[in-house]
C-alpha atoms as one frame of an Amber mdcrd trajectory, in Angstrom:
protein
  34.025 -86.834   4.660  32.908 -84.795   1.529  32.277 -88.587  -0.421  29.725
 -89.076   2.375  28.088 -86.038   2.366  27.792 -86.661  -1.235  26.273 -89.774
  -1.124  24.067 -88.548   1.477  23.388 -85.791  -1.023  21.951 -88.298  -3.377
  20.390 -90.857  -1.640  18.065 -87.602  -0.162  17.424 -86.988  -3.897  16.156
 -90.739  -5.259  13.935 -90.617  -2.007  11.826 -87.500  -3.187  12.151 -88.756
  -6.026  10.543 -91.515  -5.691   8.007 -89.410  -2.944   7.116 -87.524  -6.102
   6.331 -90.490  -8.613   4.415 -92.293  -5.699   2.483 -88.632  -4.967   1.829
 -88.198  -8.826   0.638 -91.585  -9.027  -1.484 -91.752  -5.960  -3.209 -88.217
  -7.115  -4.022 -89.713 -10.510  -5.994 -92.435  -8.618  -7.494 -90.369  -5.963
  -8.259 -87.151  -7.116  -9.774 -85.875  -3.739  -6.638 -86.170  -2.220  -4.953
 -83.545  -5.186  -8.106 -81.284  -4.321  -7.048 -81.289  -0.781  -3.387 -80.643
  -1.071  -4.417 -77.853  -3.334  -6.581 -76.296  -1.050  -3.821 -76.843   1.643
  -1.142 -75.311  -0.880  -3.645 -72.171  -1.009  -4.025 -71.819   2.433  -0.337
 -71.645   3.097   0.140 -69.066   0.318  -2.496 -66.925   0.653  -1.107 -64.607
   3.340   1.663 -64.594   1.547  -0.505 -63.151  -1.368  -2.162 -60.574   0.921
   1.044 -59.461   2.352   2.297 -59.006  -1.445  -1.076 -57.648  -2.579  -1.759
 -55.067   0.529   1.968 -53.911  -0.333   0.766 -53.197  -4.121  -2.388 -51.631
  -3.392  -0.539 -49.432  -0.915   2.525 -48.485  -3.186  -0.128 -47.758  -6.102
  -1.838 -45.150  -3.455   1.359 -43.551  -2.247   1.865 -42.649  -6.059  -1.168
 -41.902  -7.134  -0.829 -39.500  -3.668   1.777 -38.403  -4.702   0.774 -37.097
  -7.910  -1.853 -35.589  -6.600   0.009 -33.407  -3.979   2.491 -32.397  -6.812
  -0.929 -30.934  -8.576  -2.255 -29.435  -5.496   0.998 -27.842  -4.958   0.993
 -26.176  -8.394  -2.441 -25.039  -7.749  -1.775 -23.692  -4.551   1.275 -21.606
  -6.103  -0.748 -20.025  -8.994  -4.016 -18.976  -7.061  -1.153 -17.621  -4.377
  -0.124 -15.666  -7.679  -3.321 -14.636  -8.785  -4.075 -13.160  -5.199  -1.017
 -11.465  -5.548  -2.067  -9.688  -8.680  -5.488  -9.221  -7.565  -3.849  -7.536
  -4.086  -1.361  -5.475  -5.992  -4.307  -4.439  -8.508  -6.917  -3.586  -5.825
  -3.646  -1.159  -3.989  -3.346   0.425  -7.593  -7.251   0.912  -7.719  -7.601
   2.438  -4.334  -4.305   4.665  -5.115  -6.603   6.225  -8.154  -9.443   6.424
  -6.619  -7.484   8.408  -3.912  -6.305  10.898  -6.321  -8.952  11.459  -7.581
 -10.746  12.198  -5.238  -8.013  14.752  -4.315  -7.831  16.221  -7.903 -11.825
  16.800  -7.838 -12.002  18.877  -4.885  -8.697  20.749  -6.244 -10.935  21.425
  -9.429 -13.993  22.289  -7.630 -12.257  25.053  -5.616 -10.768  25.974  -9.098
 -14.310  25.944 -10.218 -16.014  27.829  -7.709 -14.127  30.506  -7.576 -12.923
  30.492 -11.302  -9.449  30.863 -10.987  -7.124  30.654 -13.241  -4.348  27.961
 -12.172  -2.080  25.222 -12.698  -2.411  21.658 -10.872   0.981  20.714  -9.533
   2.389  17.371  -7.646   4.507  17.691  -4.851   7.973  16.446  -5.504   9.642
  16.858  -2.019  10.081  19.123   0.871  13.354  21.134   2.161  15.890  19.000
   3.950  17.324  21.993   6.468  15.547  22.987   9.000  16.245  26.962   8.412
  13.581  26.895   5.787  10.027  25.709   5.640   9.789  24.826   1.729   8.558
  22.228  -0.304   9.425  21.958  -4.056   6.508  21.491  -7.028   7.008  19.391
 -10.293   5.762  22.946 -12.151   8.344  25.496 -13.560   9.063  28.566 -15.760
   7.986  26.092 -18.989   4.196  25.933 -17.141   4.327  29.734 -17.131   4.793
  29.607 -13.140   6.088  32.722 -11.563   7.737  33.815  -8.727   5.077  35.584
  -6.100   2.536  32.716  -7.292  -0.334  31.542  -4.499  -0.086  28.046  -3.251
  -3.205  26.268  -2.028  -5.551  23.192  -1.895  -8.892  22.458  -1.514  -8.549
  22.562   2.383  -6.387  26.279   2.511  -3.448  27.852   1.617  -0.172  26.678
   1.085   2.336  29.167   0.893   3.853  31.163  -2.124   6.578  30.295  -4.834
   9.722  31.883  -4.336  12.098  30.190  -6.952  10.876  29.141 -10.398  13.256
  27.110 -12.945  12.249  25.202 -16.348  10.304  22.355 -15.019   9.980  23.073
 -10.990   9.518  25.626  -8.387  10.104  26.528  -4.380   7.350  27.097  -2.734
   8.214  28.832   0.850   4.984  27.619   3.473   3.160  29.999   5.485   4.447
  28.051   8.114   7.982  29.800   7.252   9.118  32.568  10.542   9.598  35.189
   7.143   6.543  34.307   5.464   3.186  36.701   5.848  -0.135  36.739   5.061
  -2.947  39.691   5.130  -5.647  37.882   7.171  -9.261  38.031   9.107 -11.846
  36.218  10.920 -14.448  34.946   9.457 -17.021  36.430  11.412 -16.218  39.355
  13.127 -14.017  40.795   9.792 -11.299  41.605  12.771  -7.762  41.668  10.529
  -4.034  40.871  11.457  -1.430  39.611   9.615  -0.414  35.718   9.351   2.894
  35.032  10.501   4.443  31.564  10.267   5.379  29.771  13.701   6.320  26.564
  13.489   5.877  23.058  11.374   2.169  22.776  12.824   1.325  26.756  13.881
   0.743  30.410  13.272   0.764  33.383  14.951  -1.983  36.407  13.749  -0.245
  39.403  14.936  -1.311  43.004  14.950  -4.709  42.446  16.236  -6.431  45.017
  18.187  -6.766  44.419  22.325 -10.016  45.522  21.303 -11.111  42.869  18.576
 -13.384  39.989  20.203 -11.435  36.690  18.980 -12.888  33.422  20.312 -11.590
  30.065  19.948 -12.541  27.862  17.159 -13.238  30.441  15.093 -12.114  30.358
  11.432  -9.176  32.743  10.265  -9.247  33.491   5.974  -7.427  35.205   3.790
  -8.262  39.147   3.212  -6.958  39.446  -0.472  -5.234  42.565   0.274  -1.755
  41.305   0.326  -1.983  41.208  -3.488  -0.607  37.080  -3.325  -3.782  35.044
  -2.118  -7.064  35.552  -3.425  -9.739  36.359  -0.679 -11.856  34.011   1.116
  -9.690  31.207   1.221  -8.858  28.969   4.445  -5.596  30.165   6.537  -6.761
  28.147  10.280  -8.415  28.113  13.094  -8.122  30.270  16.118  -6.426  27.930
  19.117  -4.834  30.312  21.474  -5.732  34.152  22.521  -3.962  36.440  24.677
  -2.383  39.611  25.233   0.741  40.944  24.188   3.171  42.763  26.278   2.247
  45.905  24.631  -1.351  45.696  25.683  -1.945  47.255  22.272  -2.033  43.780
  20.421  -3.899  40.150  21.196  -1.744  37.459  20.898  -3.567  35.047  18.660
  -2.021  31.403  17.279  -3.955  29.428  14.641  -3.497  26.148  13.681  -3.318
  26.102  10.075  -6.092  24.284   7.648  -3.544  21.970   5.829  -1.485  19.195
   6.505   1.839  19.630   5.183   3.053  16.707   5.615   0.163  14.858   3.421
   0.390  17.161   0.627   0.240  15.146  -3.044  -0.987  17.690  -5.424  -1.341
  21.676  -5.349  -2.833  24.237  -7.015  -0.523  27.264  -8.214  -2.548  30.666
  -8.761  -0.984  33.114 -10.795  -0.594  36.759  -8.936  -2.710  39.225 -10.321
  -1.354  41.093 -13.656   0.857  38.391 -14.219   0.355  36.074 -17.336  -2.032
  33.149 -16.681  -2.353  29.784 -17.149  -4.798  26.528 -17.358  -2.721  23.793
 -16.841  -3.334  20.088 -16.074  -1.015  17.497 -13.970   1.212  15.627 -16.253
């Protein structure tokens, strides 16, 4: 069986062999007939080559693509940085421009009424709730003393009531124990400031007599020997009468927000050694 396949095998072989000498031959004589097998030849291959060139072309793109979105990536990622920088820059620029603003109407009320102060941040505020204090990055090294006026460019604050090297206690007027020598704006009627609450005030000691209307402006009298006179306590919200019938029972909702406090100014009390400080 496997001698016949081989000489099968062979007798295949001297017959194209002999189709190729006869084909060579024939070509050499008739040269139209080489043209046309060419021509068939490049007819069979050429979607062969189309298929193979297509697939090139296309591989060439897909890298050249791919290239490109690698570069487009890293350009995405560092403007994405830049607007970063440019975000957290702008936030830094608006935070100045913030303070400021703050620190130039602390100055101008410093200004206008020449007083001698210190400029002080606010460092935190009491954690209990038995006290209404806040605490001031200012101390006994600033020449800040106990007794010391607390206000800002909107009203008072409060007074300082513990003083150590580098920071102080400042109890707020909003404080039950602490009091202030008050009296309307307009009619001159006086009282005295009494603290109420987070967000409130009460103005006792007011004559039944006194006309108090709503809206109107309370401010400090200067005769308590702590705040200097003129400036801002609150505004009148609630009037009625006491038990007593002697009294009015007056609440005023105080000029400042305490809870949006950033910088202060500290006003030395009168005959006590002064100071022109700057925030550090």
């Amino acid at each position: 069986m496997a001698v016949e396949r081989g000489t099968k095998v062979v007798a295949l072989s001297f017959v194209l062999f002999c189709c190729s000498l006869f084909l060579s031959s024939y070509s050499a004589k008739n040269p139209g007939f080489a043209s046309m097998g060419t021509a068939m030849l490049t007819e069979i291959q050429k979607p062969v080559q189309q298929v193979a060139s297509s697939s090139a072309v296309t591989i060439n793109e897909l890298w050249e693509n791919y290239f490109a979105l690698v570069g487009i990536r890293e350009k995405y990622e560092e403007l994405t940085e830049r607007i970063k920088a440019l975000e957290e820059q702008r936030e830094r620029q608006i935070e100045i421009e913030n303070e400021n603003q703050r620190l130039q109407k602390l100055l101008g009320i410093v200004t206008e009424r020449r007083l001698e102060s210190v400029l002080a941040r606010v460092i935190g505020y009491d954690p209990s709730n038995w006290v209404q204090a806040m605490t001031i990055a200012r101390g006994s090294n600033d020449k800040i003393t106990r007794g010391s006026a607390v206000i800002t460019s909107e009203g008072i604050v409060g007074q300082v009531i513990a003083v150590g090297p580098t920071s102080s206690k400042v109890l707020l007027v909003t404080d039950p124990s602490s009091g202030v020598d008050a009296l309307l704006q307009s009619s001159r009627a006086r009282g005295v400031i009494e603290g109420a609450g987070r967000r409130t005030l009460r103005w006792r000691f007011v004559l039944e007599g006194e006309e108090v209307k709503l809206g109107e402006r309370v401010v400090t009298s200067g005769m308590d020997g702590v705040y200097p006179p003129g400036l801002v306590v609150g505004v009148v919200t609630e009037v009625g009468a006491e038990d007593s019938s002697l009294f009015q029972n007056v609440e005023i909702a105080p000029a400042v927000d305490f809870g949006r406090l950033e910088e202060v100014i500290v006003v030395p009390r009168e005959g006590e050694e002064q100071h022109v400080g700057g925030l550090k």
